[in-house]
DRENLUMFI-192947 format. One line per field, with one value per residue (C-alpha): chain; residue number from 1; x, y, z. Coordinates in Angstrom, 3 decimals. Example, Ala and Ser with C-alpha at 12.3 -4.5 7.8 and 13.67 -1.06 7.14 Angstrom:
2
mol: (A,A)
seq: (1,2)
X: (12.300,13.670)
Y: (-4.500,-1.060)
Z: (7.800,7.140)
//
This chain:
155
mol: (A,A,A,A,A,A,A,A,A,A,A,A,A,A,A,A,A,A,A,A,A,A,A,A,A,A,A,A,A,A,A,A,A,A,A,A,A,A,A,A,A,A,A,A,A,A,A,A,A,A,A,A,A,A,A,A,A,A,A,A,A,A,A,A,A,A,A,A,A,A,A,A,A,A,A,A,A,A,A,A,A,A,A,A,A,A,A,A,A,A,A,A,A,A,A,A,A,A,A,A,A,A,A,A,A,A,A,A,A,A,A,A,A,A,A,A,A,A,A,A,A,A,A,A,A,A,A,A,A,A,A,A,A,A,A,A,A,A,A,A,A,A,A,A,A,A,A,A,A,A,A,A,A,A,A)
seq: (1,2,3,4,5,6,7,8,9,10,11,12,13,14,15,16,17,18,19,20,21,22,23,24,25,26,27,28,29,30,31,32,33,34,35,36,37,38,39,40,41,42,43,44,45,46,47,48,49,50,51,52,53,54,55,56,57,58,59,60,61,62,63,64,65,66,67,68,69,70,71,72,73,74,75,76,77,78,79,80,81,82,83,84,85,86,87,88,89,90,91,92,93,94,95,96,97,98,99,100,101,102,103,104,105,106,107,108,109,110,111,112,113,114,115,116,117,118,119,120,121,122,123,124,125,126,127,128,129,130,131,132,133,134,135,136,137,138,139,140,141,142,143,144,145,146,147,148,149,150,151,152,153,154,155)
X: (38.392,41.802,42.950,45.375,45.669,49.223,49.302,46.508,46.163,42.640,43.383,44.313,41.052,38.768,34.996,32.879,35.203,34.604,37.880,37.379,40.782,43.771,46.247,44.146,43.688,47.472,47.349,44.942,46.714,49.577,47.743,46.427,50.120,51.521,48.728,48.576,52.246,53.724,55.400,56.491,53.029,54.898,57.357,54.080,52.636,55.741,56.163,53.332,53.121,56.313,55.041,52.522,54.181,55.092,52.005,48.854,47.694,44.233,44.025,40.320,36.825,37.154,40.215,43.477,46.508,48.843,52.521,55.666,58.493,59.935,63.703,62.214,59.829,60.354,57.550,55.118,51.548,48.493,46.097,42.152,40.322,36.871,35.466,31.817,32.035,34.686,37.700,39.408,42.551,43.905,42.982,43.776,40.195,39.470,36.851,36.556,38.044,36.229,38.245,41.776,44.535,47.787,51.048,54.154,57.074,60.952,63.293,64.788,61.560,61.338,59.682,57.315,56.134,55.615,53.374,51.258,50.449,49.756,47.523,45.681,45.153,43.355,40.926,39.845,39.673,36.646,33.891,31.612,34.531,34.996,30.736,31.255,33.790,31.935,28.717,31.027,28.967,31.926,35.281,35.409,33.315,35.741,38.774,36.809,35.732,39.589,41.237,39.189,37.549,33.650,35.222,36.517,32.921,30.945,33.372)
Y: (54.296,53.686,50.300,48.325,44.923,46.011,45.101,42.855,38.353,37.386,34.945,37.992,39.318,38.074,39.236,38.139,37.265,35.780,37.003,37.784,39.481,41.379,37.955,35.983,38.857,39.358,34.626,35.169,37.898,35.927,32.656,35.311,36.456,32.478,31.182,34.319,35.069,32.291,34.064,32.718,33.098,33.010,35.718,37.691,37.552,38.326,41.447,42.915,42.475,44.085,47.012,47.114,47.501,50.675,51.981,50.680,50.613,51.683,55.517,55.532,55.041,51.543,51.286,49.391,49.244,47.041,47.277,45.380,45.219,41.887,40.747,38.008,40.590,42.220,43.993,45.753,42.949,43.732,41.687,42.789,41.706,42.533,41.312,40.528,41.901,45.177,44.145,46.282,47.434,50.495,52.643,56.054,56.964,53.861,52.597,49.039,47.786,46.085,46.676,45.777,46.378,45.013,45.859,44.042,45.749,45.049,46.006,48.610,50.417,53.898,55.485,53.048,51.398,55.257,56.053,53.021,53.565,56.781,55.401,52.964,56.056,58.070,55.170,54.004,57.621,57.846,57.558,56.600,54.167,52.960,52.042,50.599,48.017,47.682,46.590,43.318,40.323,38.079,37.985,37.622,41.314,42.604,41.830,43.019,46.502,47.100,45.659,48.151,45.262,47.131,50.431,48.692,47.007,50.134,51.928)
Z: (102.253,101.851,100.500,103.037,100.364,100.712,104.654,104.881,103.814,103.664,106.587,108.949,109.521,111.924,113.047,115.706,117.863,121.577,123.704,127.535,127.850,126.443,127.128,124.882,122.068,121.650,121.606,118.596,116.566,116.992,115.523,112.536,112.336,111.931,109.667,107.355,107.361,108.239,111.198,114.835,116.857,119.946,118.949,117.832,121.122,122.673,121.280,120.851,124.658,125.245,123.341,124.870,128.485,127.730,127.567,126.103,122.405,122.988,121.821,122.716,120.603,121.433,119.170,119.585,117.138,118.929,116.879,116.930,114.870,114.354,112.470,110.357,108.093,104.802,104.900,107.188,107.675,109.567,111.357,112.374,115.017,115.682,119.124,119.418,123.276,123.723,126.186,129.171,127.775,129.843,126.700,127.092,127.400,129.602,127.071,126.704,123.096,120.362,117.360,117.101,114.100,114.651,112.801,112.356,110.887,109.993,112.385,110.158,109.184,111.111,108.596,107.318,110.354,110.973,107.936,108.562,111.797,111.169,107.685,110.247,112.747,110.249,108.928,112.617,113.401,110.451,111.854,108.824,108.004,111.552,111.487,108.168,109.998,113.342,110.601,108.773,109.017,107.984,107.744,104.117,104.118,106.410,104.225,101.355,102.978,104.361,100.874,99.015,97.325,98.246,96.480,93.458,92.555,93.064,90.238)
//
């Protein structure tokens, strides 16, 4: 499994999670966003819900990756959310949503917000890696499992 320490804090993954709706997803990636990153929550929400009004995030499988791009970053961050009961979210498959990677990216970065959407595609496209992240128990095994931190003790 790919390693995504590069995009992901510790404090920007969240399992279990209890959400009833799309409106109060995007509220809690944008509290991940502002306590792992120290970014604007409001702005967060904001544009990952522009984004996504022009045309949903969900690419089926049960899979989100909302994406923004944002002035204030250097750097591309991430954010995972894995809800205990899948969400509505006009997916292009109209499956209900249970797991949920956002990206943030600098204005400026065409080609790199890009490549790591297209990075985060092919991992929740896996399905042996996809199970492996649907099977967490904690957040702390989540960030381990997506940081490559599972891969690293098993060498």
């Amino acid at each position: 499994m790919d390693d995504f320490s590069d995009l992901l804090a510790a404090d920007a993954v969240s399992s279990a999670v209890n959400i009833p709706n799309k409106k109060q997803l995007f509220q809690k990636l944008g509290q991940l966003a502002a306590s792992a990153y120290g970014l604007d929550a409001t702005e967060v929400i904001e544009r990952i819900t522009e984004r996504e009004r022009l045309g949903s995030t969900g690419f089926g499988g049960g899979i989100a990756i909302p994406h923004a791009k944002l002035d204030s970053l250097d750097k591309v961050h991430g954010a995972v959310v894995l809800l205990s009961e899948p969400i509505p979210f006009d997916a292009i498959d109209d499956a209900p949503v249970d797991v949920v990677f956002m990206l943030l990216s600098p204005t400026d970065s065409g080609a790199e917000h890009l490549k790591t959407l297209a990075r985060v595609s092919r991992l929740l496209r896996n399905e042996r890696a996809l199970a492996r992240i649907r099977g967490v128990g904690s957040d702390a095994a989540l960030y381990a499992l997506l940081a490559g931190g599972e891969t690293r003790d098993a060498a």
